[in-house]
N, C-alpha and C positions, 0 to 999 in steps of 0.2 A: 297347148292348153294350160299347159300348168307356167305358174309363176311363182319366180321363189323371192319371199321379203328377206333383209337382214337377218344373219345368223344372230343378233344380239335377241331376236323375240324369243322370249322363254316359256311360252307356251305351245302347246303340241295343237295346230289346230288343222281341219279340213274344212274347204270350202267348194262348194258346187253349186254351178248356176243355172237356173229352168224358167222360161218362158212359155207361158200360159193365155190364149186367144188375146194376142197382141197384133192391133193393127200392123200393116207391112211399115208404114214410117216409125213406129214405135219400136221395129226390131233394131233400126240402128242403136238402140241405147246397148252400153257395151259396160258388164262390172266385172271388173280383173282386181286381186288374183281370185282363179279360182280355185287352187287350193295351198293351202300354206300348213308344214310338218311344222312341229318344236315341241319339244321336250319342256314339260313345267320346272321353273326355277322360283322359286319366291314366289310364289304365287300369283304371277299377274303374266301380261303379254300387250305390247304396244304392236299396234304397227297402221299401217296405210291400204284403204279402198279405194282402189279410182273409178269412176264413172264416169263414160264416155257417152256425148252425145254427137252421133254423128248424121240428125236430120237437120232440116233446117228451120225449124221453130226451135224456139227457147222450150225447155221442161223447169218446172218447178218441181220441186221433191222433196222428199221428207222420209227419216227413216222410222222404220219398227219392225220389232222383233215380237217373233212367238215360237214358243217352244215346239219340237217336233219329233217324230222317228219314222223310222220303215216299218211298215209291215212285209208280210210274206210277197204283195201284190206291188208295192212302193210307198212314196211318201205320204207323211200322214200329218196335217198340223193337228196339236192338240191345244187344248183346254188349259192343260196344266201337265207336269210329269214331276218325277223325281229327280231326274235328269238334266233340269232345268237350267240352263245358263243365261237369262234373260235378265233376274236384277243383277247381276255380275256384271254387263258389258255397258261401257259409257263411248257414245259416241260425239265426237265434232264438225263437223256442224251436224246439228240435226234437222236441220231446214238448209237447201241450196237451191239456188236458180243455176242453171247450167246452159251457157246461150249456142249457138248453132256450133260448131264442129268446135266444142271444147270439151276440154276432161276436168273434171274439180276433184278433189280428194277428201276421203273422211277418214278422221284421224281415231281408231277406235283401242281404246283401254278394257281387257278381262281381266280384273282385281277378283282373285278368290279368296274367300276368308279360310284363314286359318282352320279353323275348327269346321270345313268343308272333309266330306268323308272323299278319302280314293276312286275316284271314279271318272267316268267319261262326260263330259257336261257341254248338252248342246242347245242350240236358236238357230232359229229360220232369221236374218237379216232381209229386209225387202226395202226395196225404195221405191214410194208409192206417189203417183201425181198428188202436188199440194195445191187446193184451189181454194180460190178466197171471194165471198159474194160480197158485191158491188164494186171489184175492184178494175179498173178500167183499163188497167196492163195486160190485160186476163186474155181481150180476144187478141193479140199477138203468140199467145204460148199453146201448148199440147195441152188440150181437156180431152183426155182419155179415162179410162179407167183400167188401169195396170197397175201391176207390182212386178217388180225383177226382186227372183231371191236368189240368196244365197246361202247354206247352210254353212254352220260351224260347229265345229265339233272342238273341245277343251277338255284334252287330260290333264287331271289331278293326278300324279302317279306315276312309279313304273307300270303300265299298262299294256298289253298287248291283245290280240285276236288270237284264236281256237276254230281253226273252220275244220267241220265233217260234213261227211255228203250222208245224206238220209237216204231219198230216191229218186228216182227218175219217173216221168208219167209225160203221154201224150194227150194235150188239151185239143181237142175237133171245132170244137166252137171257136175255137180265137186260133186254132192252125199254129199251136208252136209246142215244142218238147221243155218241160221245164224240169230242173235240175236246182231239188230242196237242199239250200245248204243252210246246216246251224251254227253258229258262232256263238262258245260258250264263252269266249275272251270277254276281259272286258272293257277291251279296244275294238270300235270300227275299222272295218276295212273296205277298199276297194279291189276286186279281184277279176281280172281276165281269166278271160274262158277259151281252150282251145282244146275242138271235141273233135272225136270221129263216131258216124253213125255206120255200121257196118248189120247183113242180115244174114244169115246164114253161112259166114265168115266171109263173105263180102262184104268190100266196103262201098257203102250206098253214098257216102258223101262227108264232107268233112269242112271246118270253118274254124273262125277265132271270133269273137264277142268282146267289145269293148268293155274298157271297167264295170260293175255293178256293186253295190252299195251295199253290205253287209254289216249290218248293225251290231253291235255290241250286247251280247245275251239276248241274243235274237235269231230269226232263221229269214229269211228268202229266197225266192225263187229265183233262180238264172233261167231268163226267156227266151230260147230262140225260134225266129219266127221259119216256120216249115212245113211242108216244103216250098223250097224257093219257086218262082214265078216262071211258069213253063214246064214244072218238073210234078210228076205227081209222088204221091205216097199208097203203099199196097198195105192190106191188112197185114199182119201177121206180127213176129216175137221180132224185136231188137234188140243190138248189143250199144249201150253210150258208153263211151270212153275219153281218156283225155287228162284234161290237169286244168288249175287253178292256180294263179300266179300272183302274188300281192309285193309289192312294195312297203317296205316300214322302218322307221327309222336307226340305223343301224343292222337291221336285219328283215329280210325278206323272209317268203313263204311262197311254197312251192304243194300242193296236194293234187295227188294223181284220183283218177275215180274210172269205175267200173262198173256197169250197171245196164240193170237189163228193163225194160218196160214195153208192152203188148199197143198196138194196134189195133181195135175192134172195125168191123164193116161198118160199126154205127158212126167212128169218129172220121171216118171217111165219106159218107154222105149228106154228116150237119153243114150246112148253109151259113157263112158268115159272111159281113162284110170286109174291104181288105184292111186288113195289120196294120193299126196303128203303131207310130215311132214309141219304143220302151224307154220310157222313164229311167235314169240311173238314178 
């Protein structure tokens, strides 16, 4: 999953890609990389998006950016933020046709000014079908309505992450144990999760959790979905435990946790439907 551009990019950037109620041919579109580290130098950062299209019509596309963050729950496009990295990033081409099993590349430039304060500077990058009325090329290509994004993330800074565990709590409705973590840094991270749930100094069951997305002077949830499928869950007090493991440039991060959260009769009788896929 991950891909790494040229060490000559002097910007620190992360990239994650999410598909949202896309037809089954529309999932062949493929945008790599999906994330890219660098360290800000002079203020800017070059580098390369490819876009794979691997159905067999032609896509038209077009890019745009909006600013965004995480909430406690996941991703959230905003309005606007402080945070904002959106008039800072120039893209090329901003309009592509991409025909049956080819890849085209966008060539994108973050120019920060100077007088930009230290901090983490992010946009939602999407590439959205381009359609044009009366144009007569039109019924050979994809008329869907998509966007494939990617977020970016651009430190200004020596920057890093501050993760602490707040608590623990079992959610009945949606059937998963989530685990509040705050990040006082003021660098994003992505953190793997690998727990043990233990009751009565028994251990009930234990897993690892792919990355999740921990925003920068922000908190979120770590969701894991429980119990698994065939296994049930009894009332009573639990022990969570475990650690959190991040990657970052030059220096990783390692936080252990410990933590106790109840089971009521009631979060064992609410009725849901089944768990959908978590969002990183």
């Amino acid at each position: 999953m991950l891909n790494k551009i040229s060490n000559l990019l002097p910007i620190l950037c992360f990239f994650g890609v999410g598909l949202t109620s896309i037809p089954a041919y529309s999932q062949q579109l493929r945008v790599s990389p999906l994330v890219i580290e660098r360290q800000a130098e002079s203020g800017q950062a070059r580098g390369v998006i490819d876009v794979a299209n691997n159905s067999d019509q032609p896509f038209r596309a077009r890019v745009s950016l909006q600013p965004f963050t995480y909430t406690r729950e996941g991703l959230k496009i905003l309005e606007s933020s402080p945070n904002d990295l959106t008039p800072y990033l120039t893209f090329s081409p901003r309009e592509l046709v991409i025909a049956p099993g080819q890849t085209r590349s966008i060539r994108f430039n973050a120019r920060l000014l100077p007088s930009l304060s230290q901090q983490e500077y992010r946009a939602m990058f999407s590439i959205e079908p381009l359609k044009e009325k009366n144009d007569s090329t039109a019924t050979n290509e994809v008329s869907i309505d998509v966007s494939i994004g990617t977020t970016i993330f651009v430190r200004n800074g020596d920057l890093t992450p501050n993760l602490k565990i707040e608590t623990a709590s079992y959610d009945g409705k949606s059937k998963e144990i989530r685990l509040l973590v705050n990040n006082t840094g003021k660098a994003t991270t992505r953190a793997r999760t690998e727990w043990n749930l233990t009751q009565n100094g028994q251990l009930v069951n234990s897993g690892k959790l792919e990355e999740t997305t921990i925003i920068a002077e922000g908190d979120r949830y770590v969701r894991i979905a429980y119990p698994p499928q065939g296994q049930t869950l009894t009332p009573g007090n639990y022990n969570f435990s475990g650690k959190l493991t991040w990657d970052f440039p030059n220096k990783g991060g390692t936080l252990p946790f410990n933590v106790n959260f109840t089971v009521s009769p009631e979060d064992i009788k609410k009725e849901t439907k089944p768990a959908l896929p978590i969002k990183k």
